[in-house]
DOLOKOL-769473 format. One line per 8 residues: their letters; for each residue x, y, z of C-alpha. Coordinates in nm, 4 decimals. Example, Ala and Ser with C-alpha at 12.3 -4.5 7.8 and 13.67 -1.06 7.14 Angstrom:
! residues 2
AS) 1.2300 -0.4500 0.7800 ~ 1.3670 -0.1060 0.7140
END
This chain:
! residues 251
XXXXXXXX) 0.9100 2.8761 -1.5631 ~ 0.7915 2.6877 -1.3204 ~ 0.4003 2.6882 -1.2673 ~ 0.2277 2.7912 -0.9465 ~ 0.1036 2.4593 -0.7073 ~ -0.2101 2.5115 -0.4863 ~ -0.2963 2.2472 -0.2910 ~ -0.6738 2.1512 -0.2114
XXXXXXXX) -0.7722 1.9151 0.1699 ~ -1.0861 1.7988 0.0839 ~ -1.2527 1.8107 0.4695 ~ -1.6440 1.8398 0.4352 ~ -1.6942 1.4532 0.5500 ~ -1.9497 1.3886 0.8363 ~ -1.8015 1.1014 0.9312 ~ -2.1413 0.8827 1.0124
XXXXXXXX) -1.9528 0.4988 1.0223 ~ -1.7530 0.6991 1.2947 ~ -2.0755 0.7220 1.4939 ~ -1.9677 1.1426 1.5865 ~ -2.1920 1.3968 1.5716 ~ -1.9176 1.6401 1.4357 ~ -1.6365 1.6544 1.0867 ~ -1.4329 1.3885 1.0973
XXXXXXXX) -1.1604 1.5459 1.0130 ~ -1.1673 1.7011 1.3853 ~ -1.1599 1.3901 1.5336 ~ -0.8167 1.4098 1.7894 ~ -0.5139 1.1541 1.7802 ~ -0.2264 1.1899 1.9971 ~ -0.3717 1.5424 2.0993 ~ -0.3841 1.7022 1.7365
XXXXXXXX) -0.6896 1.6594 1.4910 ~ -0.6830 1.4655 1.1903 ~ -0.6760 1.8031 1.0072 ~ -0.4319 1.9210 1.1948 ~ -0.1945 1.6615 1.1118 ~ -0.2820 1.6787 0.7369 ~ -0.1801 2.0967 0.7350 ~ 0.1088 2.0748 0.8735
XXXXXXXX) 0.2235 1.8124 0.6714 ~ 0.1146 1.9985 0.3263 ~ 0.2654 2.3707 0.4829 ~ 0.6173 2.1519 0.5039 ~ 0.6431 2.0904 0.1740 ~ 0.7124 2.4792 0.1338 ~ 0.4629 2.5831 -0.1176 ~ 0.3948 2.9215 -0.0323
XXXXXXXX) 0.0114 2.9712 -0.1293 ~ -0.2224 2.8700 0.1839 ~ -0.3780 2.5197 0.0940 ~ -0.7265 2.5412 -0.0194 ~ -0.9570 2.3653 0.2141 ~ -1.2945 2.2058 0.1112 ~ -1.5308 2.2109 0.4187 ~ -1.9062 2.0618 0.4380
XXXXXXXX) -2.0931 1.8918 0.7334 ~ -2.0649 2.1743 1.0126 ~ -1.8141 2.4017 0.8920 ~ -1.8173 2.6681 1.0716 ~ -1.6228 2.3843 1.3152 ~ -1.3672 2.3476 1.0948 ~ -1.3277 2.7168 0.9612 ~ -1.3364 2.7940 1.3490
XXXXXXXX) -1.0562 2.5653 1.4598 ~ -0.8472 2.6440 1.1494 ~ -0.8214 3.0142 1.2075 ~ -0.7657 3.2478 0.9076 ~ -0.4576 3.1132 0.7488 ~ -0.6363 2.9026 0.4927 ~ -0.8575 2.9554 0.1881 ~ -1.1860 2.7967 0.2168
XXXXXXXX) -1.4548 2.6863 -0.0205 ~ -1.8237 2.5122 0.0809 ~ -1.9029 2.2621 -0.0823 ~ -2.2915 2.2726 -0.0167 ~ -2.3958 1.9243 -0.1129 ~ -2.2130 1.6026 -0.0672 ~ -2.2213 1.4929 -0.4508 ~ -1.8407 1.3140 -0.4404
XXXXXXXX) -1.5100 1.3672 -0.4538 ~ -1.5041 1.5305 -0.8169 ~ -1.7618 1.7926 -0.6874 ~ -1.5542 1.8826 -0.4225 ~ -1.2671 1.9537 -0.6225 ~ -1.5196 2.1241 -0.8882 ~ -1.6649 2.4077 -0.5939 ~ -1.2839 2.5007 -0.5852
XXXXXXXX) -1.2603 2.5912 -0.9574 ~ -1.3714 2.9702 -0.9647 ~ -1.0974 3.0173 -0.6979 ~ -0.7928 2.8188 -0.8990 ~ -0.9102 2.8198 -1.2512 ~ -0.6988 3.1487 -1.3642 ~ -0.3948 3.0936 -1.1468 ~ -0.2578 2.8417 -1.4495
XXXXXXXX) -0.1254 2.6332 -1.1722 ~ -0.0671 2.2620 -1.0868 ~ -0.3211 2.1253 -0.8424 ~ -0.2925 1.8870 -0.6027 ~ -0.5693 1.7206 -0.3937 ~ -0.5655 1.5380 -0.1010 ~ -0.7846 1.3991 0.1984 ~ -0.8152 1.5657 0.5320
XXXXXXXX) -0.8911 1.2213 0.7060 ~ -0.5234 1.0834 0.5775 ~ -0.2496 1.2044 0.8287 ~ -0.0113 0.9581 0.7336 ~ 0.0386 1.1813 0.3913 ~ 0.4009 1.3128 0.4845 ~ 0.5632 1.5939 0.3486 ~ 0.7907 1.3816 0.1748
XXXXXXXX) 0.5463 1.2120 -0.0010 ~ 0.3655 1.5119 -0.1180 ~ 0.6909 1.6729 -0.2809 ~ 0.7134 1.3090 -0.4277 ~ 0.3765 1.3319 -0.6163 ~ 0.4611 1.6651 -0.6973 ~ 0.8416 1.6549 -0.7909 ~ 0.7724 1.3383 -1.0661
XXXXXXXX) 0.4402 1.5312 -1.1903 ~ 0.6905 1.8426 -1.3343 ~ 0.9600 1.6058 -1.4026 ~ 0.6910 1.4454 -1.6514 ~ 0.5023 1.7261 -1.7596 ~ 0.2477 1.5245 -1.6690 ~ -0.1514 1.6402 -1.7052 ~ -0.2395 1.3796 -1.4054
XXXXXXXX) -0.0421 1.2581 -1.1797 ~ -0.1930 0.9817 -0.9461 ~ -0.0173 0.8455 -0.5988 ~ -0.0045 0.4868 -0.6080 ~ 0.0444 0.2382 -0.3572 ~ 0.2319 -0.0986 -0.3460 ~ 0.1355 -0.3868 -0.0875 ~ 0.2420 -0.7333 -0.0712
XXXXXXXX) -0.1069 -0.8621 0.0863 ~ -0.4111 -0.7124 0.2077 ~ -0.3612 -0.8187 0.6049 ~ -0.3241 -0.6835 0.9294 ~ -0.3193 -0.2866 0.9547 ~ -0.3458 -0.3360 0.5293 ~ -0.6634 -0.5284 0.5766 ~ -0.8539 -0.1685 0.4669
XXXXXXXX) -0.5817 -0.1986 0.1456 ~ -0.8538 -0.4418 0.0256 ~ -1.1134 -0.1590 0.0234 ~ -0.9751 0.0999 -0.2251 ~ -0.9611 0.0658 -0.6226 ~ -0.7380 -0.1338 -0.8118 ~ -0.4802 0.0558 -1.1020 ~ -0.5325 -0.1398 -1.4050
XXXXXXXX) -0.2257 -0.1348 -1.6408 ~ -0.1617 -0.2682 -2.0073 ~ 0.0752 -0.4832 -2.1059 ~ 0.3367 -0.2005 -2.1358 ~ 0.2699 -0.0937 -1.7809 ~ 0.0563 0.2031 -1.8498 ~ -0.2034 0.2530 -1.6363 ~ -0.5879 0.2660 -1.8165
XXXXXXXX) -0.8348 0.2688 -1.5712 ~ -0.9342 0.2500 -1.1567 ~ -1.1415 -0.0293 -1.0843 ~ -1.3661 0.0229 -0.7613 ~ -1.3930 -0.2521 -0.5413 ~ -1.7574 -0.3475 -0.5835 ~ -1.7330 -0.3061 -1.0020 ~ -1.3797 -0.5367 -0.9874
XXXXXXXX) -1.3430 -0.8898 -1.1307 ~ -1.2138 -1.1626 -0.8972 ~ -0.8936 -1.1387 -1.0926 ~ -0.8834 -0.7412 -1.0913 ~ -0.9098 -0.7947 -0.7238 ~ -0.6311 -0.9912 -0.6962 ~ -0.4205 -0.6846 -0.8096 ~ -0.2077 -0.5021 -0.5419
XXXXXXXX) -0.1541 -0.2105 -0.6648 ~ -0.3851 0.0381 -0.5107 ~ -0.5584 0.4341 -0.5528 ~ -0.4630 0.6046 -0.2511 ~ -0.6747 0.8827 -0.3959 ~ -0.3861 1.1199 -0.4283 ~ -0.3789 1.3858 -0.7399 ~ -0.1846 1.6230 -0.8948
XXXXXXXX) -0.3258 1.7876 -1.2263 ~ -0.2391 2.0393 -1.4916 ~ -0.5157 2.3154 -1.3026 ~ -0.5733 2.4344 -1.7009 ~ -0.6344 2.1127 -1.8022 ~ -0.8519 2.0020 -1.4946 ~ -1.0627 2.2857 -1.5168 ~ -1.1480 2.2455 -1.8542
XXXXXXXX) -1.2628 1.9013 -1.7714 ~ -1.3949 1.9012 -1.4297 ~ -1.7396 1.9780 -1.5235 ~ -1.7307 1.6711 -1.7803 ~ -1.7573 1.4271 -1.4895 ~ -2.0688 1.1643 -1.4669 ~ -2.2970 1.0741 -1.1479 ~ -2.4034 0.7673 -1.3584
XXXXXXXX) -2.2459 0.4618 -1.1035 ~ -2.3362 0.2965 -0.8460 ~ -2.2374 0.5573 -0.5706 ~ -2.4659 0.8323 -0.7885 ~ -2.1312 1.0657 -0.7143 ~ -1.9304 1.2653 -0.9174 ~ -1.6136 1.0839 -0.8313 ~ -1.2166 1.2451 -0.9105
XXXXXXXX) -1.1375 0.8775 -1.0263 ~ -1.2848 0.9072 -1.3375 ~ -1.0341 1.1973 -1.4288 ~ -0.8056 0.9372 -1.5289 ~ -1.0489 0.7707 -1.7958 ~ -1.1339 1.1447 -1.9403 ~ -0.7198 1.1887 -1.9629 ~ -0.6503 0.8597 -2.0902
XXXXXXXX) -0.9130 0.8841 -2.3465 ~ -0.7729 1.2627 -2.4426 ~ -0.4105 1.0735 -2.5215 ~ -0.3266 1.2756 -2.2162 ~ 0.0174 1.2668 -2.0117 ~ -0.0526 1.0415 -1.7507 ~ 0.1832 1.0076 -1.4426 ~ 0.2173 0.7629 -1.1073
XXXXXXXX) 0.4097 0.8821 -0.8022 ~ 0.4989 0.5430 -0.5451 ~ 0.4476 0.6474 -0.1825 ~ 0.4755 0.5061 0.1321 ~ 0.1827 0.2352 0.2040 ~ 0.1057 0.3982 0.5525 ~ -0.0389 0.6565 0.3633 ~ -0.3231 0.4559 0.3116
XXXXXXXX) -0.4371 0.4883 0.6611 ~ -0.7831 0.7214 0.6716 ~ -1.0158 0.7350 0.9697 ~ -1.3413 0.5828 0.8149 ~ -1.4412 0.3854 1.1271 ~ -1.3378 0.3156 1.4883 ~ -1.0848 0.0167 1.3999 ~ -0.8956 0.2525 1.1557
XXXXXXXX) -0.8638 0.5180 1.3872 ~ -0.7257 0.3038 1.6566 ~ -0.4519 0.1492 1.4216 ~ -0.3920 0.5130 1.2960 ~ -0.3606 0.5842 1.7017 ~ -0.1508 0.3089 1.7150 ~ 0.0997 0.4456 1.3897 ~ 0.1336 0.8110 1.5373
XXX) 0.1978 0.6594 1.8891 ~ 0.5557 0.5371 1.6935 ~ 0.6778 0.8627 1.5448
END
């Protein structure tokens, strides 16, 4: 039987390197918000639960602009992507379901690519499932490629770890494949676990990355899901949003 899927947009960003005094996720390309572009894309996949939608930094804005055909959680406090998807868990935890998280400053996600991650995370009965993303160099609109963590693989082409930019060798750097930051997880498994995350880095965050350590270290299934590169394009400062401007101006 195939297991429920709930989808979670995490969307509580303020968006200060923007230089707004609003979410970022209602800053407005082409004449639709980021978030707007990012819930239509996850509604097209078909899955017929409302996506779950993580909302922070003023969000009566977002809950306001959304209207009343999602599920929201608050995440109070901005302690990291793991918390995020941890405020979510007396929602999801007894639906038994497969969950999949995603970014509600990452338009470029399309539907396809969501039933992508999804579709090979069943196929392999996977635990986690992580999008990954292939580039051939880290220039032009890929020059913010450079920015996100590295997928570390063994010598039989499993993959072991995330390195973040600022904790990466000059070798691990070199690597090009890259964590778009897209998930899908057993929800049983990820509930059980979510709590076990760490705020002892650098960023003093409880980050999602570190699921993959906790899964590889269980001898848990792990899975990756190849998507398109322009998936990679967030909205993190002015420059990005232009060349994300730029990308929608072609469809």
């Amino acid at each position: 039987m195939t297991k429920p899927v709930d989808i979670i947009i995490l969307a509580g960003g303020q968006g200060t390197r923007m230089g707004i005094d609003y979410p970022k996720v209602l800053c407005e390309v082409e004449g639709k918000t980021l978030i707007d572009y990012m819930v239509e894309n996850v509604v097209g996949v078909g899955v017929p639960d409302a996506p779950v939608i993580v909302v922070g930094f003023q969000r009566e804005k977002v809950i306001e602009h959304l209207g009343d055909d999602y599920r929201f959680v608050i995440q109070d406090e901005q302690l990291g992507t793991g918390h995020a998807v941890a405020v979510c868990r007396n929602l999801l935890v007894n639906r038994g379901s497969n969950v999949m998280v995603f970014y509600g400053d990452m338009p470029l996600v399309s539907s396809e690519s969501i039933a992508h991650i999804l579709e090979i995370h069943q196929k392999e009965v996977a635990d986690l499932t992580l999008a990954t993303i292939r580039v051939p160099d880290f220039e032009d609109w890929r020059d913010s490629a450079a920015l996100y963590g590295r997928m570390v693989r063994d010598a039989e082409g499993n993959l072991q770890s995330i390195v973040e930019v600022k904790n990466a060798t000059e070798e691990q750097l070199l690597i090009k494949e890259i964590n778009p930051g897209f998930y899908c997880f057993d929800g049983n498994w990820l509930w059980e676990n979510i709590n076990h995350l760490s705020d002892d880095n650098k960023q003093g965050e409880f980050l999602l990355t570190d699921m993959l350590e906790l899964a590889v270290q269980q001898g848990k299934k792990v899975a990756t899901a190849d998507v398109n590169p322009y998936a990679l394009i967030g909205v993190n400062t002015p420059r990005q949003l232009e060349i994300l401007r730029q990308e929608l101006a072609k469809k």
